[in-house]
C-alpha atoms as one frame of an Amber mdcrd trajectory, in Angstrom:
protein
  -1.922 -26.109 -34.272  -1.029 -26.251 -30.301  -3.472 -24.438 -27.963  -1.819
 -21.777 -25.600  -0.944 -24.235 -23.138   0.895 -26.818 -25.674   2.624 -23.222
 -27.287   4.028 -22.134 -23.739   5.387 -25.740 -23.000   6.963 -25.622 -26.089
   8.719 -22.440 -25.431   9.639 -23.329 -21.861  10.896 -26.291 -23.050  12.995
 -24.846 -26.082  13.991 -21.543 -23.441  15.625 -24.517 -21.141  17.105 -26.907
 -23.588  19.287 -23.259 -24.769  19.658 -23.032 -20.923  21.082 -26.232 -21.305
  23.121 -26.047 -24.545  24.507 -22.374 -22.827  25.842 -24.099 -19.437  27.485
 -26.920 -21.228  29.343 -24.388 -23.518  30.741 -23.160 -20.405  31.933 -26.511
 -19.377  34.196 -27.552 -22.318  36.922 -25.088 -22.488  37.672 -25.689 -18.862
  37.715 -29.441 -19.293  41.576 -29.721 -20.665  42.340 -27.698 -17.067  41.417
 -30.794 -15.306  44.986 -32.789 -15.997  43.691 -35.778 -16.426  43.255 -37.491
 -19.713  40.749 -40.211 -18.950  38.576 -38.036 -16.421  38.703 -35.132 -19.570
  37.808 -37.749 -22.315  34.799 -39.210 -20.234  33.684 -35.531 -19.491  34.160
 -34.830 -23.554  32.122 -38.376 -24.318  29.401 -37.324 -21.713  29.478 -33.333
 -23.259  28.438 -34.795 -26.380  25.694 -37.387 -25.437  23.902 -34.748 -23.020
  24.046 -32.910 -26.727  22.475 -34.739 -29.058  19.919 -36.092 -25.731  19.361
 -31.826 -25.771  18.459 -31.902 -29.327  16.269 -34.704 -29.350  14.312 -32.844
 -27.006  13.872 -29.797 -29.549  13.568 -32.157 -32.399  10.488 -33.745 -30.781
   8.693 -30.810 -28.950   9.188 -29.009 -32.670   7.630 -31.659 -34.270   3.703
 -30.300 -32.073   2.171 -28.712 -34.319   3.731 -29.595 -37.524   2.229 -32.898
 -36.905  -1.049 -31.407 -37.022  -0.474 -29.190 -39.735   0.353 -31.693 -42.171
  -2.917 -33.779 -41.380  -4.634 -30.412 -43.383  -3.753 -31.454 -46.555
């Protein structure tokens, strides 16, 4: 299991990445307003890779503790 110090890193860490996720939901439906197609397809393209970078981030800081957790049986 984490100690207190691993547990609050993980929860700044998740409380940012939803930070994150929350700003970039704020940033696609104003996208199409920009007029242009190529500018608004690169934005979409670079939406979607900050996205699954985001989630890797959660995937990996969830996996403290479970790591350690399945070493008890």
């Amino acid at each position: 299991m984490p100690d207190s110090e691993q547990t609050a890193a993980i929860e700044k860490i998740k409380e940012a990445c939803g930070e994150i996720a929350r700003g970039m939901m704020k940033i696609t439906p104003a996208v199409p307003a920009l007029g242009d197609k190529s500018v608004e397809t690169k934005v979409f393209e670079t939406l979607y890779e900050l996205t699954k970078n985001v989630e890797t981030i959660k995937k990996q800081v969830g996996k403290i503790g479970k790591d350690d957790a399945s070493t008890l049986l």
